[in-house]
C-alpha positions as CSV (number, residue, x, y, z in Angstrom):
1,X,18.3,2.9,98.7
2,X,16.1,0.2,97.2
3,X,16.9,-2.9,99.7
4,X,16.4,0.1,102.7
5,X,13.6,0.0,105.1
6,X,14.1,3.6,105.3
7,X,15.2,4.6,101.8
8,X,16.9,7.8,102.5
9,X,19.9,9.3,104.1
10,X,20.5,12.4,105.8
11,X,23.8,14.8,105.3
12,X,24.2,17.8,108.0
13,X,26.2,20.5,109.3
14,X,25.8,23.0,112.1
15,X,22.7,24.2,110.9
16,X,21.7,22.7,108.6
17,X,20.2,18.8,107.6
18,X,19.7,17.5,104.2
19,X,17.7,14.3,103.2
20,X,18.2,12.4,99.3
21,X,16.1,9.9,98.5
22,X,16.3,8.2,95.3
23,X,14.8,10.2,93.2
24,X,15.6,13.8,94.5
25,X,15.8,15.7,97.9
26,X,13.1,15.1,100.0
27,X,13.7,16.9,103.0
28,X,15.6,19.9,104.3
29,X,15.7,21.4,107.7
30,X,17.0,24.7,109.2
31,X,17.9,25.6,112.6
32,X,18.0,29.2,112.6
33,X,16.5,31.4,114.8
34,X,12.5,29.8,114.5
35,X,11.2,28.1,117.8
36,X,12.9,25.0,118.4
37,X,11.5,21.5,117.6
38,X,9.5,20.6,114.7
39,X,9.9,24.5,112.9
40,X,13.3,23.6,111.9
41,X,11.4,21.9,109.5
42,X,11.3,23.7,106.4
43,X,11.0,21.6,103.2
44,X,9.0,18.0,104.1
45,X,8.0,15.3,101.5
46,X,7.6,11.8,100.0
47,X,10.5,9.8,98.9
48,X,8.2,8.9,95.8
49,X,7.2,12.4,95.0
50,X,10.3,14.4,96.5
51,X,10.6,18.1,96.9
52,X,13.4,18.8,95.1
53,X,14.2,16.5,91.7
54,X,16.7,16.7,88.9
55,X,15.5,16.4,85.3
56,X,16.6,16.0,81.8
57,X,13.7,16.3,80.1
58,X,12.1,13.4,82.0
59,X,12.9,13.3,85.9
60,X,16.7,11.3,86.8
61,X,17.3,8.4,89.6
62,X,19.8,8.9,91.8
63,X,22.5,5.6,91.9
64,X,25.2,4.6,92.8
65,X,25.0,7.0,96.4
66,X,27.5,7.1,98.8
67,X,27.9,9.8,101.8
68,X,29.4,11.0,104.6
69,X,28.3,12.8,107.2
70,X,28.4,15.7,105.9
71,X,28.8,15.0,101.8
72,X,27.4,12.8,99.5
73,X,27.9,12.3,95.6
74,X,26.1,10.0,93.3
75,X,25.0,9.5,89.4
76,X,22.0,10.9,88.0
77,X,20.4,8.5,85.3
78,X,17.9,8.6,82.6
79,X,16.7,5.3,82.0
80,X,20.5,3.4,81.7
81,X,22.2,6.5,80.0
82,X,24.3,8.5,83.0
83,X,23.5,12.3,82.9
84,X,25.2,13.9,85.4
85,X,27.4,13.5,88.6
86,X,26.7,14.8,91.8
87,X,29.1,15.9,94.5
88,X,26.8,17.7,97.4
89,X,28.4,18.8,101.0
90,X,26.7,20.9,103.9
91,X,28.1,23.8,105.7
92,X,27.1,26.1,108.0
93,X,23.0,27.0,106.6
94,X,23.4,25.7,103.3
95,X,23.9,22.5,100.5
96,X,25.8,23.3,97.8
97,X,25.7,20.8,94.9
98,X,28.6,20.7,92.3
99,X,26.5,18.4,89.0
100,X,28.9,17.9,86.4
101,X,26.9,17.3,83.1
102,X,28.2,14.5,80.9
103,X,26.2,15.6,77.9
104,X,24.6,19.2,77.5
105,X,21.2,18.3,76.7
106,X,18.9,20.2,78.4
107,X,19.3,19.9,82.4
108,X,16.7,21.0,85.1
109,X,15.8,21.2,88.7
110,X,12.4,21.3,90.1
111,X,11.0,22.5,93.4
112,X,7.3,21.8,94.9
113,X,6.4,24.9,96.9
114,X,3.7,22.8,98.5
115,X,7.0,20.9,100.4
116,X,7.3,23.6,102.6
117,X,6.0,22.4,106.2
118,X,3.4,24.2,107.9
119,X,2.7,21.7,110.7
120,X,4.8,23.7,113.2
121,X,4.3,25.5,116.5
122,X,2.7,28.8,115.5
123,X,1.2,29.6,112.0
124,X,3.7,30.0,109.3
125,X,2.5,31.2,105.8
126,X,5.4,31.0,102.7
127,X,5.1,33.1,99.7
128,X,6.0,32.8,95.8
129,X,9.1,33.3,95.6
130,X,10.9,36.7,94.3
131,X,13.8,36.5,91.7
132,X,16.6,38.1,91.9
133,X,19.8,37.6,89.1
134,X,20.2,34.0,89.2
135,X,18.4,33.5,92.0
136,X,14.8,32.6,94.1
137,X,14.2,33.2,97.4
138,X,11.1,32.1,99.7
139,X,10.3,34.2,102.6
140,X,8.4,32.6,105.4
141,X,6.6,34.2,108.1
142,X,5.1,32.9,111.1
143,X,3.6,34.7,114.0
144,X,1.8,34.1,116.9
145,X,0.4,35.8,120.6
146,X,1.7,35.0,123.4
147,X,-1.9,34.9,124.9
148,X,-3.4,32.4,122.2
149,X,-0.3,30.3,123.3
150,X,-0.8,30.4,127.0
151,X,-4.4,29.4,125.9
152,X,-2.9,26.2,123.4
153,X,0.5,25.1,125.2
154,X,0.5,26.4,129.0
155,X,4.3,27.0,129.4
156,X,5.9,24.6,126.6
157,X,8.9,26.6,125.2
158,X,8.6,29.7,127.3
159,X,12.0,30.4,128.3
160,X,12.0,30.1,132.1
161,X,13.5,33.6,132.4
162,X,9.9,34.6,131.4
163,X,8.1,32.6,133.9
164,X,8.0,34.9,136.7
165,X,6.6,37.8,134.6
166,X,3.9,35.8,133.2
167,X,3.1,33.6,136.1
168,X,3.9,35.9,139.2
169,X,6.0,33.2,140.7
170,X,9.7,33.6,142.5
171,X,12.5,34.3,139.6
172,X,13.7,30.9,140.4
173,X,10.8,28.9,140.1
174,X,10.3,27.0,136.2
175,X,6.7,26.3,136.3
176,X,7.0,23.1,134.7
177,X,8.0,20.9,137.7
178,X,4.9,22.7,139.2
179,X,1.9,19.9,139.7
180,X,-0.7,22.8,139.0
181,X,0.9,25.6,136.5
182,X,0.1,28.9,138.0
183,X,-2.6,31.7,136.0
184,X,-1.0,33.6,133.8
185,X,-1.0,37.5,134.4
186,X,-4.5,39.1,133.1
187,X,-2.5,41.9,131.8
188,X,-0.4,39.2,129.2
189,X,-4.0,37.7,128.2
190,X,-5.4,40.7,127.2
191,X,-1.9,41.8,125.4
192,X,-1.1,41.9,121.8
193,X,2.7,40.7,122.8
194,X,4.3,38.3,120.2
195,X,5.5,34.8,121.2
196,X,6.6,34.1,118.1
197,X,8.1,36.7,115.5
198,X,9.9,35.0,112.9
199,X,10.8,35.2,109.4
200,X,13.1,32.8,107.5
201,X,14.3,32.6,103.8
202,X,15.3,29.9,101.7
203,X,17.6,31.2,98.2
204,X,18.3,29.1,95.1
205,X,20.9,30.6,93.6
206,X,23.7,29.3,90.7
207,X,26.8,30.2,89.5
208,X,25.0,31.2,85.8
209,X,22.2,32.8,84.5
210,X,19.3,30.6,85.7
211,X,15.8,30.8,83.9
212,X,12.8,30.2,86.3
213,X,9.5,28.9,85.0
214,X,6.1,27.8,85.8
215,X,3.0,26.5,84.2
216,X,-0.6,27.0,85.4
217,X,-1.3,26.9,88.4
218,X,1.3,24.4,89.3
219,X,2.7,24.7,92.5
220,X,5.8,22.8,90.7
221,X,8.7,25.7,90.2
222,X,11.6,24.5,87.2
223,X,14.7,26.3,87.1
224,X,16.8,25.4,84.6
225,X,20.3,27.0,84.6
226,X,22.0,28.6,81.1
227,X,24.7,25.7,80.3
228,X,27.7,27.6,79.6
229,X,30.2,25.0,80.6
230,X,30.4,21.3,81.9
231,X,29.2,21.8,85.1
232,X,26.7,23.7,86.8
233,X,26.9,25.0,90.8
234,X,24.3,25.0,93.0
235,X,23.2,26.0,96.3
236,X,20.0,26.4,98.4
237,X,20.9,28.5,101.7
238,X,18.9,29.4,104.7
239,X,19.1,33.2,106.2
240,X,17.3,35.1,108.9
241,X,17.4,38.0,106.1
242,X,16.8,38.3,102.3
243,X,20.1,39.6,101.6
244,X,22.0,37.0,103.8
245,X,20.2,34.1,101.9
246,X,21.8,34.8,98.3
247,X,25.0,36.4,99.7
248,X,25.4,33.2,101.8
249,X,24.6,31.0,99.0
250,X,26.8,32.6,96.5
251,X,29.9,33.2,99.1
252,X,29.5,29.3,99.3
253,X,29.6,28.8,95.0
254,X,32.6,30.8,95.1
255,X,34.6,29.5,97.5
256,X,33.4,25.7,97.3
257,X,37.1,24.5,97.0
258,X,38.1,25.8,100.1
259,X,35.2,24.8,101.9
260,X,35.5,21.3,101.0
261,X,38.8,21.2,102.0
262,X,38.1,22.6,105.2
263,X,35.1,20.4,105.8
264,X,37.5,17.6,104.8
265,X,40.1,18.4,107.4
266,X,37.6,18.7,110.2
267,X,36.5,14.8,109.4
268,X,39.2,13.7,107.8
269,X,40.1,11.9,111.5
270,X,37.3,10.1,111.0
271,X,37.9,8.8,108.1
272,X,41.4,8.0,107.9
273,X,41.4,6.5,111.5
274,X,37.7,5.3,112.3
275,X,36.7,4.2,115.5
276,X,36.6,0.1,115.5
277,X,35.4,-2.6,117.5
278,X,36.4,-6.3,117.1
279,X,33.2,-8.8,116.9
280,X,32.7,-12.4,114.7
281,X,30.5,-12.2,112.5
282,X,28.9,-8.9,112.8
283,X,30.5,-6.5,110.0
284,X,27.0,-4.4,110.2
285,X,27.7,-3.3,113.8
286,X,31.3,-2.8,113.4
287,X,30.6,-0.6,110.5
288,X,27.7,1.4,112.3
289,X,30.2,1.6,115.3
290,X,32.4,3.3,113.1
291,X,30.6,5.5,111.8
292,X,28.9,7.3,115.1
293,X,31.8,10.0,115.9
294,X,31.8,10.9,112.6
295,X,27.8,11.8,112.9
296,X,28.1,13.2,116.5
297,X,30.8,15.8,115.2
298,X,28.5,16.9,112.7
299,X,25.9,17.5,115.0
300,X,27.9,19.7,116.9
301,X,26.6,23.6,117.1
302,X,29.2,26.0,115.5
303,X,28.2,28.9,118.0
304,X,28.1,26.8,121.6
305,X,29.8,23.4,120.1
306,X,27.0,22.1,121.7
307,X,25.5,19.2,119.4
308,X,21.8,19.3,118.4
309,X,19.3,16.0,119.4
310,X,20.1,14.2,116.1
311,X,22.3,14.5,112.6
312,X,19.2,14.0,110.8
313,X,15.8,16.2,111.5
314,X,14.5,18.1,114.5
315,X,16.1,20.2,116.3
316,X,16.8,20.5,120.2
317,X,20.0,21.4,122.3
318,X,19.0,19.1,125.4
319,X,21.0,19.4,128.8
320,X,21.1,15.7,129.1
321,X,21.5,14.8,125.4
322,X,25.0,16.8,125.5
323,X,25.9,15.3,128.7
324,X,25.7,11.5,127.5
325,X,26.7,12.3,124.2
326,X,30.2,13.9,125.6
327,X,30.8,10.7,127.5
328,X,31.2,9.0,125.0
329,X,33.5,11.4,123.1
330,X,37.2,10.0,124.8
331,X,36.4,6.9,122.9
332,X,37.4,9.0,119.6
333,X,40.0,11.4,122.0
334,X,37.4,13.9,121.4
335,X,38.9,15.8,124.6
336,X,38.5,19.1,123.6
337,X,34.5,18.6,122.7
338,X,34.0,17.1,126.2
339,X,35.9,20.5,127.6
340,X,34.0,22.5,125.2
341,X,30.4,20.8,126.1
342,X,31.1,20.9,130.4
343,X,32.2,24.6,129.9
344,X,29.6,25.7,127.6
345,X,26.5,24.2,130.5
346,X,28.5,25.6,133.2
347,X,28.4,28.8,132.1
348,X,24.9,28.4,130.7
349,X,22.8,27.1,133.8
350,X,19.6,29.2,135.8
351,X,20.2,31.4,138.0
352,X,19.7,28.6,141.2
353,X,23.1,27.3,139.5
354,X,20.9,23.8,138.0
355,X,22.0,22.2,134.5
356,X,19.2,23.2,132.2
357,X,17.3,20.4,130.3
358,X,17.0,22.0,127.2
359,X,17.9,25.4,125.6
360,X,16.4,27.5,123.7
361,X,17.8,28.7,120.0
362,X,19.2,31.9,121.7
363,X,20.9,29.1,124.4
364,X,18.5,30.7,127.3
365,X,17.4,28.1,129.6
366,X,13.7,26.7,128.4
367,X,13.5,24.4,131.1
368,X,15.3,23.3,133.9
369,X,14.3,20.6,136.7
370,X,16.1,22.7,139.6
371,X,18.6,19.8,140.2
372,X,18.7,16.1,138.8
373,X,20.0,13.6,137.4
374,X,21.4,16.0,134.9
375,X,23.0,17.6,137.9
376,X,24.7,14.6,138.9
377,X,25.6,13.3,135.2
378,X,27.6,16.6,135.1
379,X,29.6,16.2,138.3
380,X,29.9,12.5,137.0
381,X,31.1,13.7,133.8
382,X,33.6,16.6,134.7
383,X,35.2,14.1,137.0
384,X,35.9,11.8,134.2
385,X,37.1,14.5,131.4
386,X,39.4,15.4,134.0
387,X,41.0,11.8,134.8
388,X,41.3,10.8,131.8
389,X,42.9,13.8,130.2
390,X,45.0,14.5,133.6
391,X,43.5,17.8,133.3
392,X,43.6,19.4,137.1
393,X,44.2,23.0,136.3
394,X,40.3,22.8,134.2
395,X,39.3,20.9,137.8
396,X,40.8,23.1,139.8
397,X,39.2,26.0,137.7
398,X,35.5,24.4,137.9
399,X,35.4,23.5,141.1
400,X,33.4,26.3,142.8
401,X,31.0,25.4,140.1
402,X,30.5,21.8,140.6
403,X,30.4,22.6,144.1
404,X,27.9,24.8,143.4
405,X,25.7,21.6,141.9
406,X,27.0,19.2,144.4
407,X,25.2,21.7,147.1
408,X,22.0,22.3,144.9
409,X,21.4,18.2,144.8
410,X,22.4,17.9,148.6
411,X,19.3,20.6,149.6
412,X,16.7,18.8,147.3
413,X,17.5,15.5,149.1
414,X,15.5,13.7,151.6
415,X,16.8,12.1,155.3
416,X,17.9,8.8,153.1
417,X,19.7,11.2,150.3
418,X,16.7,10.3,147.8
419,X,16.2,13.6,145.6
420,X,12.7,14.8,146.0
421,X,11.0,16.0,142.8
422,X,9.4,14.5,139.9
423,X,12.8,14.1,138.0
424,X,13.7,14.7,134.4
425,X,12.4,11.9,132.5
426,X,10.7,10.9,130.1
427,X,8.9,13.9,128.7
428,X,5.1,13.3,130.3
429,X,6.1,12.8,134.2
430,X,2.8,13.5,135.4
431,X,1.3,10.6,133.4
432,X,4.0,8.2,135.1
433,X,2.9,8.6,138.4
434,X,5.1,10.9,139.5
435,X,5.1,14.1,141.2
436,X,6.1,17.0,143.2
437,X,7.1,14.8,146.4
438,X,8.3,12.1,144.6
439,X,11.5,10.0,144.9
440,X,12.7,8.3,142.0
441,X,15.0,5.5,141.8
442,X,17.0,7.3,138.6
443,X,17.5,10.5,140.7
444,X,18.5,9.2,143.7
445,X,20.9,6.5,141.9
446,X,22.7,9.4,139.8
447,X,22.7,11.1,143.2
448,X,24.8,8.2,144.6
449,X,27.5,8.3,141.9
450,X,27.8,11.8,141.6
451,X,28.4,11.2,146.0
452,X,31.1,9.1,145.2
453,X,32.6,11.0,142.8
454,X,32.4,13.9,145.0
455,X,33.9,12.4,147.9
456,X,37.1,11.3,145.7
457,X,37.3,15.3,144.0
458,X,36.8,16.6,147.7
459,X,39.8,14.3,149.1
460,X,41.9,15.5,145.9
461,X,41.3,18.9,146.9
462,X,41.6,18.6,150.8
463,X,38.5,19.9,150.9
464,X,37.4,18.1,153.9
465,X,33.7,19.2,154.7
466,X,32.2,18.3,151.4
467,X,34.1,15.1,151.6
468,X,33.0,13.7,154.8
469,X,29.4,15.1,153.4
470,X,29.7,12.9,150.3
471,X,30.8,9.7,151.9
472,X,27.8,10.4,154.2
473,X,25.5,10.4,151.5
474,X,26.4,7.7,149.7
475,X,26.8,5.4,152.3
476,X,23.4,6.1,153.7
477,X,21.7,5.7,150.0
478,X,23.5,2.5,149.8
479,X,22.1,1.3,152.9
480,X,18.5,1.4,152.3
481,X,18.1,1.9,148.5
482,X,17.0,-1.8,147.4
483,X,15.2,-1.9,150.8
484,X,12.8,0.9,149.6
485,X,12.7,0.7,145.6
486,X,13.3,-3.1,144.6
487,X,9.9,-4.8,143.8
488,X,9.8,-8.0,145.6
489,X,6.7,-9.2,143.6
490,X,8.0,-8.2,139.9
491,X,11.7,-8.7,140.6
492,X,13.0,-5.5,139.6
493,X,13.2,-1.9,140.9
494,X,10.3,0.2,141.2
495,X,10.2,3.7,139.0
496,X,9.7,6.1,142.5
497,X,8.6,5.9,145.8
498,X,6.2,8.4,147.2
499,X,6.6,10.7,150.3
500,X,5.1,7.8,152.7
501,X,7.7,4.9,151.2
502,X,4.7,3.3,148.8
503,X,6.1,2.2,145.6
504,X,4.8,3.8,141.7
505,X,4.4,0.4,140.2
506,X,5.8,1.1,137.0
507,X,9.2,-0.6,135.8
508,X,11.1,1.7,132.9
509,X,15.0,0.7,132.2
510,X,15.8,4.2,132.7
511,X,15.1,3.4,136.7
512,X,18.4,1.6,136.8
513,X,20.2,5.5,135.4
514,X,22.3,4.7,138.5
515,X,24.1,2.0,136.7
516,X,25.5,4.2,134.0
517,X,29.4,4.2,135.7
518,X,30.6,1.2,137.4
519,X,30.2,3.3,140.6
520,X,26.4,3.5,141.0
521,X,26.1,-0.5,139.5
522,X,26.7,-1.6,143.4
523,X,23.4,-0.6,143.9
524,X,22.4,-3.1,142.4
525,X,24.2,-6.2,143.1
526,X,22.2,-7.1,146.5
527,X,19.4,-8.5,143.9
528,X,21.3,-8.6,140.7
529,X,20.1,-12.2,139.4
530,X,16.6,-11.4,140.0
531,X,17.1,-8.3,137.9
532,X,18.9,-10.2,135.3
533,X,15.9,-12.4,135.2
534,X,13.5,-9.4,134.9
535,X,15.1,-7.8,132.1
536,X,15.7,-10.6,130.0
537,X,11.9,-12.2,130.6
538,X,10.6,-8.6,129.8
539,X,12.9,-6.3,128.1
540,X,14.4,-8.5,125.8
541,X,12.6,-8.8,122.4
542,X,13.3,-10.5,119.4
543,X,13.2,-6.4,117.4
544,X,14.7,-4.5,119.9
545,X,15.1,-3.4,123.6
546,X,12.1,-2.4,125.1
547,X,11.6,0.3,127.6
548,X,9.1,-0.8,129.9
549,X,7.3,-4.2,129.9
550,X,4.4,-5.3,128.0
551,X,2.1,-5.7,130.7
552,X,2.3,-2.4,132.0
553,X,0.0,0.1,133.2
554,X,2.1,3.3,131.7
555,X,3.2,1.6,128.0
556,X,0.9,3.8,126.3
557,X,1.2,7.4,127.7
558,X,4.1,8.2,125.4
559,X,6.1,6.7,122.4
560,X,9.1,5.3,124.1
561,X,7.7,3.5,126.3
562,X,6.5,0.9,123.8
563,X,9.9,1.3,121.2
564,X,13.2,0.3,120.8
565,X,15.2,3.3,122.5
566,X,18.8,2.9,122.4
567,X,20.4,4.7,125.1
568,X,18.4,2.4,127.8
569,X,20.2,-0.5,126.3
570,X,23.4,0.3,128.3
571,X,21.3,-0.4,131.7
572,X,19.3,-3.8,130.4
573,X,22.7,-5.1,128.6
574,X,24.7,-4.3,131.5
575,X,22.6,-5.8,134.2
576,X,22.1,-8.9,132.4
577,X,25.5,-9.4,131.6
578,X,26.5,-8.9,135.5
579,X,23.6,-10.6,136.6
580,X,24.1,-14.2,134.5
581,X,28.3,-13.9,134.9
582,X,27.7,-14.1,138.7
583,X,25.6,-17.3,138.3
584,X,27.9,-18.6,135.7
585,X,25.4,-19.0,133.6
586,X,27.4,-18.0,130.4
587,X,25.0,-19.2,128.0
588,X,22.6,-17.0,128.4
589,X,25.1,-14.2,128.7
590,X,26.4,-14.7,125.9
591,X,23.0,-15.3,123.8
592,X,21.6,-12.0,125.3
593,X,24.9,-10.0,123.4
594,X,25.1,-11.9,120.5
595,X,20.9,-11.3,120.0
596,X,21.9,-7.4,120.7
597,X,24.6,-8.0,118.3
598,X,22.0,-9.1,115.6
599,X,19.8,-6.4,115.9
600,X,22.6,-3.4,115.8
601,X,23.5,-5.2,112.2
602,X,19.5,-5.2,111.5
603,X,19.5,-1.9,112.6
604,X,22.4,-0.8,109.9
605,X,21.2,-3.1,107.2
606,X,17.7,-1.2,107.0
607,X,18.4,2.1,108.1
608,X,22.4,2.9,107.4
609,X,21.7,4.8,110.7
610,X,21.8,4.2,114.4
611,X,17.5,4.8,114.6
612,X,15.3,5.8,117.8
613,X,12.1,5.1,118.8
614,X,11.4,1.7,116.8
615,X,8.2,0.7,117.2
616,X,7.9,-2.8,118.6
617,X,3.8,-3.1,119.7
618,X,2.5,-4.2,116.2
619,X,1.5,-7.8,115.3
620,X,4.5,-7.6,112.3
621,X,7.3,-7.4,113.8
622,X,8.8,-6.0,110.7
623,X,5.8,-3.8,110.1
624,X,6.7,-2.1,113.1
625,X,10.2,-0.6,112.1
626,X,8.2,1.0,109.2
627,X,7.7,3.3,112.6
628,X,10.2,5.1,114.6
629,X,11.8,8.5,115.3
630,X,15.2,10.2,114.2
631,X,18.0,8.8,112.3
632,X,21.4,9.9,113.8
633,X,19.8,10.9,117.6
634,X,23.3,11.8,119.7
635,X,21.9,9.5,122.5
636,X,21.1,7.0,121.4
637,X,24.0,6.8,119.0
638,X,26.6,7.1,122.3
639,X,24.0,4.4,123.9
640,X,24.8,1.6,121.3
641,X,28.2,3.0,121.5
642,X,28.7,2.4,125.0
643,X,26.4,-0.6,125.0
């Protein structure tokens, strides 16, 4: 850890992420049945003062550390003397942790019950702790009314099945793409109704007698187990019940063997065969390369085989997340998780028949942009899970459904085949400029691929009306798109286009979404050198890939807009690749991948991580990674991937 800008790494399972650091655990998270987001947050703190440490008599440091995905083992030392060994692996809710002693001096571990994170949505409260045989479990409560949240957060997380009983608006309808969100019911207001009613538990429980002690009024807790043999087992487990938090726990202690070697099969895959790329002189990338399927796979829900946003902390089940994250999943013969992941949203979607943007923890649809890019990434994506595993039977069988989607995106768009709406990203649209009747350039270029992906499915199928349809629309986008969104002034394209054809000045990478398959990057090639040029003068930068250019208007209305974000490198790296091979001029194509090629191997030397959200507007450069989001974030690990 100690040559680490970010001196900690994360091991997860389904539901569960774990963080060392070198001096203890610093950082659990739980994704049970809490709100989503931050409040699977449940243990938070320092990496000098953790929240979890191991002592003999004075506190250990954690050496010579080396981890999966999902395991990790290391030494415990006091001063230079070793005390103990650690082998630790995640499953399901829980961490076990397997210390054998190597003498039988007195051995400890100690929790801070002032870890426990209360910054969440709603107002949780833990208690003491209640002992029970050889264990100690936490009980967490949070609460809130759905009228003081209306008040706070307007429709943030509300499930859009509730909309129309709380905002009186069609059953269809999710208020969020609304420009003004409707009153909520005075009826609701006036309620005592319950957004949030959740309690969680947290059990430390051993495989012996353990005693539990506390001094003062120390929020420090030491439990120090009875040392009847070599070893000691230990495992802190997560439940949506008391009873389920120490059963769970000590099913785990019990059966730890067989666990392992289940987990071990699962990955094993990855280990024996990693995935590789070929580079000179760039061992770092190569090795965080390799490592990316193995994370992604962990990240994977064990209910939905959905994967969460990251294999590190918060927690989200995003539409589009999934979607990019399966592309990449062939690249590892992953075939059966891209089937698993098109099924799953397919069967999940609103009632209108749209791909939802995110889920809920119960998998109902929180929000849903009634037919996007999301849309068209799905028809994009089915098309290729079936090609490349010669799957027509699965085609054949989801046909009707991504017809169904195909029909949705062809009623939102305009006379040029430009899908009206304010689109699906980033998170604050409204800030961006964009709105109800706009027309943005990632939409509409999504649109186009999913048209010609259509037309070729449709011909396959002899199903000649929606084929003649999809050739119609993408040959009409194609005709007019760089007409109405490329920026003759800047060089680049434009974000959206409003209802009367004027441009919204602002120039994100995620505008060029169209250029995600080799089908929608003829869009560009009409004014590919001067895009080139525009990405590499302003997206380009010596820490990273920036999202929109330093000069403008929008690069402070949210967090990626001035960070390294890595799934937007697969448009900038792309585009100037294409753009300087067509002028020949190889030298800066091949200074613009071998500078990307430098930062991936930064990236790994200070994080052991593929990172999002690196901040890159501070004076120090290096100061500036001190600042970024998630480790392990699923798209942006499948962006460097496919980068």
């Amino acid at each position: 850890f100690s040559d680490m800008t970010l001196p900690c790494n994360w091991i997860t399972d389904s539901n569960i992420s774990a963080c060392f650091c070198e001096k203890g655990l610093c950082a659990l998270d739980y994704h049970g049945n809490q709100p989503v987001s931050r409040n699977a947050r449940m243990i938070k703190s320092g990496f000098d003062n953790p929240a979890f440490k191991f002592k003999s008599d004075i506190p250990l440091s954690i050496t010579q550390y080396m981890a999966t995905s999902w395991a990790c083992e290391f030494d415990l030392y006091k001063k230079d003397i070793q005390k103990a060994r650690i082998y630790s692996f995640t499953y399901e809710s829980s961490i076990y942790m397997h210390i054998e002693l190597y003498d039988h001096n007195r051995f400890s571990v100690t929790f801070d019950t002032d870890s426990f994170y209360t910054n969440v949505h709603g107002n949780i409260s833990w208690d003491k702790g209640k002992e029970k045989n050889n264990s100690i479990v936490f009980k967490g409560i949070n609460k809130y009314l759905l009228s003081d949240w209306l008040n706070e957060k307007g429709a943030y997380l509300i499930p859009v099945k509730e909309h129309r009983r709380i905002f009186k608006t069609q059953d269809w309808i999710d208020v969020n793409n609304l420009d003004i969100l409707p009153l909520p019911d005075e009826d609701i207001i006036r309620s005592n109704e319950l957004f949030i009613d959740n309690a969680c538990y947290m059990a430390i429980h051993c495989n012996s007698q353990i005693k539990i002690s506390k001094s003062g009024n120390s929020n420090i807790i030491e439990l120090t187990p009875k040392i009847s043999e070599s070893y000691i087992d230990l495992c802190i487990s997560f439940a949506d019940s008391f009873e389920d938090s120490i059963s769970n726990a000590d099913y785990i202690i019990r059966n730890s063997k067989a666990i392992e070697n289940m987990q071990f099969s699962r990955y094993s895959r990855f280990l024996s065969s990693p995935l590789s790329i070929q580079t000179d002189n760039h061992s770092d990338t190569e090795h965080l390369i390799s490592c990316i399927p193995m994370y992604i796979e962990s990240a994977k829900q064990k209910d939905s085989s959905m994967t969460r946003a990251s294999s590190s902390s918060y927690y989200w089940v995003w539409g589009w997340d999934n979607l990019v994250t399966a592309f990449e999943m062939n690249k590892w013969n992953d075939y059966e998780g891209q089937k698993n992941i098109i099924s799953f949203i397919l069967e999940h979607r609103w009632i209108d028949g749209s791909v939802p943007h995110r889920y809920d923890r119960n998998y109902d649809v929180m929000q849903t942009m009634h037919f996007c890019s999301e849309d068209a990434l799905m028809i994009t994506l089915a098309y290729q899970y079936c090609k490349d595993s010669e799957d027509l039977d699965f085609l054949k069988k989801i046909y009707p459904d991504i017809k169904q989607i195909w029909n949705g995106l062809l009623k939102k768009a305009d006379s040029k085949g430009y899908i009206i709406g304010p689109g699906f990203y980033p998170d604050n649209l409204k800030a961006l400029g964009r709105h109800e009747n706009s027309r943005t350039a990632m939409e509409t270029g999504t649109f186009y691929t999913a048209a010609r992906i259509m037309e070729q499915l449709a011909s396959l199928l002899n199903d000649n009306t929606i084929e003649k349809q999809a050739h119609d629309v993408h040959t009409n986008i194609e005709k007019n798109y760089i007409d109405d969104f490329y920026n003759t002034e800047h060089g680049t394209i434009a974000d959206s286009i409003n209802e009367d054809g004027s441009q919204n000045n602002t120039f994100p990478l995620y505008a060029y979404m169209g250029a995600y398959t080799n089908f929608g990057q003829i869009l560009f090639m009409k004014k590919i050198e001067q895009i080139a040029t525009f990405i590499n003068q302003n997206a380009i930068h010596p820490m990273g890939i920036r999202v929109l250019p330093l000069y403008d208007k929008n690069r402070d209305t949210e967090s990626v807009h001035h960070s390294w974000y890595p799934h937007w490198d697969i448009y900038a790296m792309k585009l100037v690749r294409l753009g300087f091979m067509i002028t020949k001029d190889y030298k800066r194509s091949s200074a613009a991948v071998n500078h990307y090629l430098n930062l991936t191997d930064r990236m790994w030397k200070n994080y052991k991580a593929a990172m999002e959200l690196l901040e890159l507007d501070t004076a120090d450069y290096i100061e500036g990674w001190k600042q970024h989001g998630q480790a392990w974030n699923c798209n942006c690990s499948s962006g460097i991937l496919r980068t």
